[in-house]
N, C-alpha and C positions, 0 to 999 in steps of 0.2 A: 503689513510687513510680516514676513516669514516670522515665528515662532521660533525657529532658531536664535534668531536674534536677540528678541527681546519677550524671555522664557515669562517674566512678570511685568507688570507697571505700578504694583499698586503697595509694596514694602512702604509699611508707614514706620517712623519713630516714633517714643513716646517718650514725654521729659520730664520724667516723674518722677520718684523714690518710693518703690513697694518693701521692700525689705530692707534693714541698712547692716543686717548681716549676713550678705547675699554678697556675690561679690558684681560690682557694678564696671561702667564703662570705662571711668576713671582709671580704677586700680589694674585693668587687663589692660587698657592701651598703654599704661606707663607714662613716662616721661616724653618719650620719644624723640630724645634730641635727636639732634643732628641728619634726622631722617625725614623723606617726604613721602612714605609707601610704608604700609603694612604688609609683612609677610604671610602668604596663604596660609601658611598655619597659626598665625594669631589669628586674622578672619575665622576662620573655622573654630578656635575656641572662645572667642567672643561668642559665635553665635550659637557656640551649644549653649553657653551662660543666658544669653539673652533675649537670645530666637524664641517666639513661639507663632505656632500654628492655630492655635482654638485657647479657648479659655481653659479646655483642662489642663493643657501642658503649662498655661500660664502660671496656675495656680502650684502643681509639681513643679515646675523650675524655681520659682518664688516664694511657695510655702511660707505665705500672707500668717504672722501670727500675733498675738497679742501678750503680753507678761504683767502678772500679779506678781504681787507679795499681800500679808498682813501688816498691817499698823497696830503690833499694841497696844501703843499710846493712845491713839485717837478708837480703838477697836471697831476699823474699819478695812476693807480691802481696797488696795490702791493697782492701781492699771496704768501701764505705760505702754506706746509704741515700740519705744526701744528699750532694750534691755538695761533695767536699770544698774548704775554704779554702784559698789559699796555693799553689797547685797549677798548675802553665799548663794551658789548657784541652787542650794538643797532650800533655798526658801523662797525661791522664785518657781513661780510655774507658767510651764508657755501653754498659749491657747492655740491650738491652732484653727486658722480661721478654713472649712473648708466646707463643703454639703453637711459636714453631721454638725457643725456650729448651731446652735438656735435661733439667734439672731437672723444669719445668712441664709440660714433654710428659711426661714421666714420673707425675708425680702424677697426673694427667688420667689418664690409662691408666691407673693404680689404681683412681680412681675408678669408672671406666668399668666395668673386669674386676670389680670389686667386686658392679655391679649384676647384671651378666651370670651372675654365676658362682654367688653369693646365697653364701657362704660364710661360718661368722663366722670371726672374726679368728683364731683357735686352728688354722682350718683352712686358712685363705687363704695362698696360697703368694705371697708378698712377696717371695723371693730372685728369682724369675724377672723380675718387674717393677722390681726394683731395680736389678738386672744393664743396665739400662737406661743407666747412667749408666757404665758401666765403659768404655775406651777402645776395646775389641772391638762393644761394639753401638755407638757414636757413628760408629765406622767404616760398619758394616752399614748403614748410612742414609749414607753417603757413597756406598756403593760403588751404591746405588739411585739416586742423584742423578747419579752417574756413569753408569750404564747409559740414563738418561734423557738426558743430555749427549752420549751419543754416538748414540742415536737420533736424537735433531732434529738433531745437525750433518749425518750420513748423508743426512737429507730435506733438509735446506736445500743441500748440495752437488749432487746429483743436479738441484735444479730450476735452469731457465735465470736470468739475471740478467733481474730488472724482473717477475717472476713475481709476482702478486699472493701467491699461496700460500709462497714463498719467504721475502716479506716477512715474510707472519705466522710463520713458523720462525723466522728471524730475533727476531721481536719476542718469541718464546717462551724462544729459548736467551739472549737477554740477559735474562728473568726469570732462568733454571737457574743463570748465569755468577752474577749477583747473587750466589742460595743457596751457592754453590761460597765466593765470596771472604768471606762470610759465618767459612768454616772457614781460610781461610790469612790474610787479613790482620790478624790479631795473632799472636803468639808463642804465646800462653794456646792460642788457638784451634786451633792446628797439634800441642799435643802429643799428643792420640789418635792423630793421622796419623803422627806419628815413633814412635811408641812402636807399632804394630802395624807399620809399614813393616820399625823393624827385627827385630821379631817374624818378620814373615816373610822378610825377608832369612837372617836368621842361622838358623832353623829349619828349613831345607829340607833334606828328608828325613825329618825326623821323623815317627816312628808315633803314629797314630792316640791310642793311650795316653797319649802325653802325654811319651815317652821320648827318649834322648839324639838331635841331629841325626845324620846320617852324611852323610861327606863325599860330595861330588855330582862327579862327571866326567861332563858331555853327551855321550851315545855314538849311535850308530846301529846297528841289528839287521842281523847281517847271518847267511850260513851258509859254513861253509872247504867246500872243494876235497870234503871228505868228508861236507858235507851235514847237520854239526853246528851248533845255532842258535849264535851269539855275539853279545856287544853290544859292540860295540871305541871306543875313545875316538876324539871328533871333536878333531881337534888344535885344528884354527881357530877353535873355540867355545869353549874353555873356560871354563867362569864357573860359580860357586857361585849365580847368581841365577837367579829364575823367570823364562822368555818367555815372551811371548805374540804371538799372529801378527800381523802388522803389515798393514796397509793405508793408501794412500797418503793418503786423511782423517785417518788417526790423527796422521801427521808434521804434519796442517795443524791440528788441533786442538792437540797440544800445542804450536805455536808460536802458539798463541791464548792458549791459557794462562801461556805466557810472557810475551808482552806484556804481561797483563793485572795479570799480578804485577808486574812492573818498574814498571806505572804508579800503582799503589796502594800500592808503598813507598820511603819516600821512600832505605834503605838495604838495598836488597837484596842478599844475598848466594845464592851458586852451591848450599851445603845446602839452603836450603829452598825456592830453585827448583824442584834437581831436583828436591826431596821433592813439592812441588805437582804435577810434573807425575807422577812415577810414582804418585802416588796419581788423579789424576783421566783422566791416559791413559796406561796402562802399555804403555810400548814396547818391544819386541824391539833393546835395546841392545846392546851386548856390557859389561857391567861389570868392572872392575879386582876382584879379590882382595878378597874383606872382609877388614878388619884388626880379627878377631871380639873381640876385648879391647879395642877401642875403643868399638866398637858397643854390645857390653853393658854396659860402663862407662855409656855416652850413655844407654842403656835405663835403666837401674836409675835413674841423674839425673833422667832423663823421668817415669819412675813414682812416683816418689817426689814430685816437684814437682807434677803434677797430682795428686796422693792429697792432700798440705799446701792447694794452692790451693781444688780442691773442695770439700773439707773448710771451710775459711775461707768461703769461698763462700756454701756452704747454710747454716753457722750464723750468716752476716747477711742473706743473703733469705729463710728460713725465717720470721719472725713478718711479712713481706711477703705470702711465698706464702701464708700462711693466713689473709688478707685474702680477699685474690682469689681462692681456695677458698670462703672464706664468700659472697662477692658471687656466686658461679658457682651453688653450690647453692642462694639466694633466691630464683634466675631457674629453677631447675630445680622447681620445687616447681608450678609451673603447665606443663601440659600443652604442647608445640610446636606439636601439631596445630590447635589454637584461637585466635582471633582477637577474641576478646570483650573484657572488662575484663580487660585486659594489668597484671601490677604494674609499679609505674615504682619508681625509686630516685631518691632527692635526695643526693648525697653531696657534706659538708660541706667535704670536705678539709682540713680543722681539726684540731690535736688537741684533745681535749676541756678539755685544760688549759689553752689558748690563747683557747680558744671562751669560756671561762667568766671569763677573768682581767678584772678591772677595769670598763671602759666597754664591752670588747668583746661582752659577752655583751647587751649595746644592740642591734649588727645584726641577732643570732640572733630578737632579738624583735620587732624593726622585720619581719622578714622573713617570724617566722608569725604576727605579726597582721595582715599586708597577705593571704596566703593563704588563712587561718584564720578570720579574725572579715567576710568578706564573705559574702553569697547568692549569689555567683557559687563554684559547688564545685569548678571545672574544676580549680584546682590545691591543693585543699584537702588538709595532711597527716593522714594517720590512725594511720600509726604511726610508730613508731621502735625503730631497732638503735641500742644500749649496749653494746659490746664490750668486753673485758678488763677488768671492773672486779674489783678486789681485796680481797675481803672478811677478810683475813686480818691480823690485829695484826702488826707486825714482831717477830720474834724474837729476843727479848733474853735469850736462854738462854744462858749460859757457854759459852765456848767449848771444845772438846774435842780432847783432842790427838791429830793422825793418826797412828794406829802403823799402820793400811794405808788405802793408797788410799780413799776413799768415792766417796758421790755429790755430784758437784757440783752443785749450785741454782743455776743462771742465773738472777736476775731477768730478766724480758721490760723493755724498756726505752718501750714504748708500753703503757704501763698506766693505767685511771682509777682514782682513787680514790673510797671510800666518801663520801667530804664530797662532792667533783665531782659524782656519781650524785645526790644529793639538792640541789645547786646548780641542776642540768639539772632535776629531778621540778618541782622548783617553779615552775620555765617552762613546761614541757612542759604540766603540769595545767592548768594557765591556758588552752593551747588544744584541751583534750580530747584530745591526742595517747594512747593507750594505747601504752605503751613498752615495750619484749623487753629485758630485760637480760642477761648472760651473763659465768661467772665464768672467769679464765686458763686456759686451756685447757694441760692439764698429763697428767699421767698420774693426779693425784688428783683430775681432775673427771670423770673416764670411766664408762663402764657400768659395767665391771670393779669399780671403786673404791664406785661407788653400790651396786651388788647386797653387797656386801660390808661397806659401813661404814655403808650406810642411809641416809635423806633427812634425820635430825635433825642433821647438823651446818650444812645448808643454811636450815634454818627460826631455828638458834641464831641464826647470823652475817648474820641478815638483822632480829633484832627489831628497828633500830633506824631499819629503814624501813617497819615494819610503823606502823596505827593512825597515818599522817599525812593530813594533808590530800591528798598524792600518791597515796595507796597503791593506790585503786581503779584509775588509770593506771600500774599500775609492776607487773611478772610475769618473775618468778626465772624461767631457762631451763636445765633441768637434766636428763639429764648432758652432757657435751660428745662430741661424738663422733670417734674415731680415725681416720686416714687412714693413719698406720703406727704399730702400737704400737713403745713403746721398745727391749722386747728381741729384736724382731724386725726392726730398723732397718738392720740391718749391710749396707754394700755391698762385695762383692769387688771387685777390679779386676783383680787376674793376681798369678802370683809373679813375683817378678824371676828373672833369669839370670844365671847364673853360668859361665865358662869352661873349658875342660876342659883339661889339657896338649896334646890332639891339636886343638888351637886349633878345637874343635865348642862349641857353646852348647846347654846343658839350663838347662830351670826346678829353680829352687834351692826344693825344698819345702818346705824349712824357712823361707822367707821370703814368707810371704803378705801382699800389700799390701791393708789393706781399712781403712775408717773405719764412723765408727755417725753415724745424722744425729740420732740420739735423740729421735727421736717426732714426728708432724705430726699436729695437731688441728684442726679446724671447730668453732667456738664456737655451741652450740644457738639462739644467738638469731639468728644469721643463716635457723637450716630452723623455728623457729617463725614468726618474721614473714612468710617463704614462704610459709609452707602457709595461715597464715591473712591473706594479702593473696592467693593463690589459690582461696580460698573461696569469695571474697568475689564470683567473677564466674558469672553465673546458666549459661554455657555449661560452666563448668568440674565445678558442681552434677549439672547434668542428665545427664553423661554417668557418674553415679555414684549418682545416685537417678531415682525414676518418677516422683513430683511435685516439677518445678521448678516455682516463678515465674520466667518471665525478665524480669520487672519487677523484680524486687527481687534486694537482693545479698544473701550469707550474714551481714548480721549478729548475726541471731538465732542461728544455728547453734550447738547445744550439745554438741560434740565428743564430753562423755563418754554423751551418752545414746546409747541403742539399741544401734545396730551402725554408728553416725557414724563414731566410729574406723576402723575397718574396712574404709570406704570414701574416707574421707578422708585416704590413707595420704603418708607419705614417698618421697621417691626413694631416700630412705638405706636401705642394705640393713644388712642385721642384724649385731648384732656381739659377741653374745653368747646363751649360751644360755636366760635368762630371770635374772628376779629371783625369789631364794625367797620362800617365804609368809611369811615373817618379814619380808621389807625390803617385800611387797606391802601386809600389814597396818600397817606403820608409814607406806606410803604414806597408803594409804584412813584411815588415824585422822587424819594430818596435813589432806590433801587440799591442801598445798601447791604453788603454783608448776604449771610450763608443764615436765610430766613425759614425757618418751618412754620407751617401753618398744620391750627385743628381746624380748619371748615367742615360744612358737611359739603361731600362732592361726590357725583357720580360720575363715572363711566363706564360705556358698554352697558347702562341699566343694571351697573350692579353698583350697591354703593360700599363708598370707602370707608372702613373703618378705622385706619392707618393715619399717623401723621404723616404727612407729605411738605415736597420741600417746594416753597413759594417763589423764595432768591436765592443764587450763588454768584456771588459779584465776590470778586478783589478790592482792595483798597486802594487800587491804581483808577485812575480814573482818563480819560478821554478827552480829545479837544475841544469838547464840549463841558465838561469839567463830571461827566454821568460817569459810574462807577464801571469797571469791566468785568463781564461774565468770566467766571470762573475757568471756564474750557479755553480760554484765548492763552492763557498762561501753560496748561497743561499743555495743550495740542503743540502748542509754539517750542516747547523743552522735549518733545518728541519729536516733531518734524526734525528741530534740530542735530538728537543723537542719531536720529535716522541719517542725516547726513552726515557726523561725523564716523559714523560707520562704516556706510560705504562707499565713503572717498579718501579712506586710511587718513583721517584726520585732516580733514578740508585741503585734498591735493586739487590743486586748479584743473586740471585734466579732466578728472573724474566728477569734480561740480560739472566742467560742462556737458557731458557725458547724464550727469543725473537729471539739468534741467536742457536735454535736446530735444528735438520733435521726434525722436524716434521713437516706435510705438513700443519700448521694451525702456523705456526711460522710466525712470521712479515716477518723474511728475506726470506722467500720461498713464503711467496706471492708475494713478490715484484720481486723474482727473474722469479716467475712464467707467470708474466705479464709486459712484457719487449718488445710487438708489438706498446702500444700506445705511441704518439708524449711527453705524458707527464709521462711517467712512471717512477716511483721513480729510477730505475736499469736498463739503456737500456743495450744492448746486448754489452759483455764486461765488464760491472760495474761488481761489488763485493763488500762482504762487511763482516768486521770479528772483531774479538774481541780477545783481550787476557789479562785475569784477574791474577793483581801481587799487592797480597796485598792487601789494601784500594785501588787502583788504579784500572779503567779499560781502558785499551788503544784501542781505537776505530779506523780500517784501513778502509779509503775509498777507493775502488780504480776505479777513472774513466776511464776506460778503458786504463787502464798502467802507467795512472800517481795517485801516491796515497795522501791522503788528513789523517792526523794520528792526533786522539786526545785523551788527556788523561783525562778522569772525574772521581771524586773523587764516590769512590762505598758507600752505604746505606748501612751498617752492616745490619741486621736482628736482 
């Protein structure tokens, strides 16, 4: 079909809530009584709101953050998603979750090393990437941020004043200054810097090993009278602390950063001045005596309260970050290099339980039949993400008494339920949306858990969205995939320090400070609706088959045939060593749902590192009672707007006109070009019409299995 026509195929939805100070779908659609059409300029401000292109517009239009306050009482830091009530705004602070987050940079580099490295999970060494978070590496990106800081001051000093090039140093190290206050202007934010500061204050000397300090007397080399080396004490110097050589930028940079500090608090004090400055310009001072029992006292306080806060921390941005991991990998699933039919996202900022409650679920359909039911495709939805829905009965089993510690079960507190999921299907259906669902991403939705317990508990717990009205737009997304499994979770931070009589400080080995963050998942329906809204564009085809059409998009595409799989792979790298033949046959008998597989596989003699997808079946099933491929539904909701396009809404004339023998008819093109990978009719397809009355009944028939629908004909 001309690209005129239909400029995309693959605008997916998402029915989620990233911000709930954002403004969402709800509140721009309004009310909408009395109306059955959006006007072009609400579309167009919707989608500046909610449109996004790639994951970084995602994150700028969304601006994903997190809110602290202190607790007093309990003198702890508390973390909330939303902005908490009751609160002055001057005692809340927002986090923003973005690349300079720690956390997030952190997962990202899993991800990353993940692809790189192709390891599964049993092999992938996660301690070194987690270490990522510990007060020692948070440092190590200071101390680069620092060495940066002091390069542009070095060029901005050296040039004359009014120097165009000055300027721009200038305008560079007020970016660096930025990143810098980023780490001191909160308390939270300064404890890495105190806790390695006094790390290295109190440990000088210390060997390599890891063993006790010894005490430090600054001396100088010299040789006596008789030519023997000696190193004799500098009296004038004496200090337990590290120098470093000084230069007369150094004294004008740190009284930069003293400024800068006194003006961004409103109660500064002289500790974590100096702290600021010996971390961002270490100066050749002379220091007082550490009073090492103070220090390590303060240390062990330090570690301990950052280990409690981060801790707190990741287990209330954790079902965030795994938002915004799935939203990363839907954009990653289409090639960077390409420029063709781009996926878009529509994200609702709803939760689904708000979306659906009452009157409200009025906008959501005010806004996809204004979309959806025009000839105009340019913003027409095709799919949808269904994230954390709940297929599980609540457990009303007796309680049992703990004689040792277990596992605690966190419910996820942004969960859909099974009733919601078929509240939404029955909208959705209405406007041929095919829908990705996907169940809580836990440690029993994993590969692991699938190769091991099999696809029949997912075919159980879904009969009762099987054989509806919906079911041909509704595909189970199974397993979920790990970003850190649980028992590999663990973060170290350091041991704390303990004091010695000879007032030296050593690491107390019996004291290891570490926390577990207990598992981060990506829910499959965010890397199905990818791959198959990356399909869907003729550029992204061709660099993966010899016959494109780049007229046509991958509707047709039938994943499990040939060697489609194969080519049409994952960004997800592998996370397991395959499924046995026992969980593969209970596959293939099921033929259930939108299945990825880790096997090892090759083709073309090259092998695959990638996950790849094994099933895409719907939850509609066949006369036979076997599940239907995925493409029978798309292909079927295209053929269709292809005809109600150009027969200006199913005028009889012009159906018969679309399906005549004449070689310039739609259906004789399409039958005529049935070599490429994406051809609307591969070899076998058909396709026919039979006009009764106001009725036209439209036969698909996919190579023997036929697809029958009846739309209402346009008199003339």
């Amino acid at each position: 079909m001309s690209k005129s026509i239909f400029e995309q195929t693959n605008r997916t939805i998402l029915f989620e809530e990233i911000n709930s100070e954002k403004l969402d779908l709800l509140t721009l659609v309004g009310s909408g009584n009395n109306i059955t059409s959006l006007d072009d300029e609400k579309i167009r401000e919707i989608h500046e709101h909610l449109l996004v292109r790639n994951f970084k517009e995602f994150l700028t239009k969304f601006e994903p953050k997190v809110y602290s306050f202190f607790n007093a009482a309990s003198q702890k830091v508390r973390y909330s998603l939303e902005k908490p009530n009751g609160i002055p705004d001057n005692c809340i602070t927002e986090i923003p979750i973005n690349m300079e987050n720690t956390f997030f940079k952190m997962l990202i580099t899993l991800l990353d090393s993940k692809k790189v490295n192709g390891s599964k999970n049993v092999d992938f060494n996660f301690k070194e990437i987690l270490n990522m978070l510990s007060p020692k590496k948070v440092m190590d990106d200071i101390k680069q941020l620092r060495k940066e800081i002091a390069y542009l001051h070095d060029k901005y000093e050296s040039l004359e004043e009014e120097d165009p090039t000055k300027l721009e140093y200038a305008d560079k190290l007020n970016i660096a200054f930025s990143k810098a206050g980023e780490s001191y202007n909160n308390i939270l934010g300064m404890l890495p810097l105190a806790i390695e500061d006094i790390k290295t204050r109190v440990l000088i000397g210390q060997s390599e090993n890891g063993g006790k300090a010894e005490e430090i007397k600054i001396g100088m080399l010299t040789m006596d009278e008789h030519g023997e080396l000696k190193i004799i004490e500098e009296k004038s110097k004496k200090s337990t602390a590290l120098t470093v050589a000084s230069n007369q930028h150094n004294q004008l940079l740190a009284q930069y950063f003293e400024e800068d500090f006194e003006e961004v608090n409103e109660e500064p004090n002289d500790y974590v001045k100096n702290l600021v400055v010996r971390t961002f310009v270490p100066l050749p001072t002379v220091i007082e005596e550490i009073d090492v029992e103070r220090e390590v006292k303060n240390y062990n306080q330090y570690l301990t309260f950052y280990k409690e806060a981060q801790e707190d921390f990741i287990k209330t941005i954790k079902p965030l970050m795994e938002k915004l991991l799935g939203v990363k990998v839907f954009f990653e699933q289409y090639d960077k290099d390409l420029n063709g039919m781009k996926p878009t996202l529509l994200v609702v900022n709803n939760k689904l339980e708000m979306l659906l409650k009452g009157e409200n679920k009025q906008a959501l359909e005010l806004y996809l039949n204004t979309v959806n039911q025009k000839n105009d495709f340019e913003n027409t939805i095709w799919y949808a993400i269904i994230p954390s829905i709940n297929l599980d009965e609540i457990d009303d089993s007796k309680n049992i008494r703990q004689r040792f510690k277990g596992t605690t079960k966190v419910q996820k507190k942004s969960v859909n339920t099974n009733e919601n999921l078929q509240v939404l299907m029955s909208i959705l259906a209405q406007y041929k949306i095919t829908s990705f669902f996907s169940v809580i991403g836990t440690d029993e939705t994993t590969f692991n858990n699938l190769a091991t317990t099999g696809i029949g508990k997912y075919v159980e717990k879904t009969k009762n969205l099987q054989y509806r009205d919906f079911s041909q737009y509704l595909i189970p997304c199974v397993p979920n995939f790990t970003i850190i499994p649980k028992e590999k979770s663990s973060v170290i931070l350091d041991y704390k320090l303990k004091a010695e009589e000879s007032n030296l400080a050593e690491f107390d080995k019996n004291e290891l400070v570490k926390f577990w963050i207990e598992g981060v998942y990506i829910e499959s329906s965010y890397v199905a609706a990818g791959i198959t809204a990356a399909q869907q564009c003729p550029d992204y085809l061709r660099k993966r088959f010899k016959k494109t059409d780049l007229k046509e998009p991958g509707v047709r595409i039938n994943i499990e045939e040939k060697d489609n799989s194969f080519k049409i792979v994952t960004s997800m790298s592998k996370e397991i060593t395959g499924y046995t033949i026992a969980t593969k046959d209970s596959i293939n008998r099921n033929n259930f749902g939108f299945i990825f597989s880790s096997d090892n596989v090759q083709h073309g003699g090259r092998l695959i590192n990638n996950i790849t997808v094994y099933k895409a079946r719907t939850l509609a099933t066949n006369e036979d009672g076997v599940f239907e491929p995925m493409y029978k539904t798309v292909a079927t909701t295209y053929i269709e707007r292809v005809l109600r396009f150009l027969t200006t809404d199913f005028k009889e004339d012009k159906i018969k006109d679309f399906f005549s023998n004449k070689p310039t008819s739609q259906k004789n093109r399409w039958l005529s070009n049935q070599e490429c990978v994406n051809s609307i009719l591969q070899p076998g397809d058909d396709i026919s019409v039979n006009i009764e009355g106001d009725n036209c009944h439209l036969h698909i028939n996919f190579n023997g299995d036929v697809k029958n629908l009846t739309l209402e004909i346009t008199k003339n």
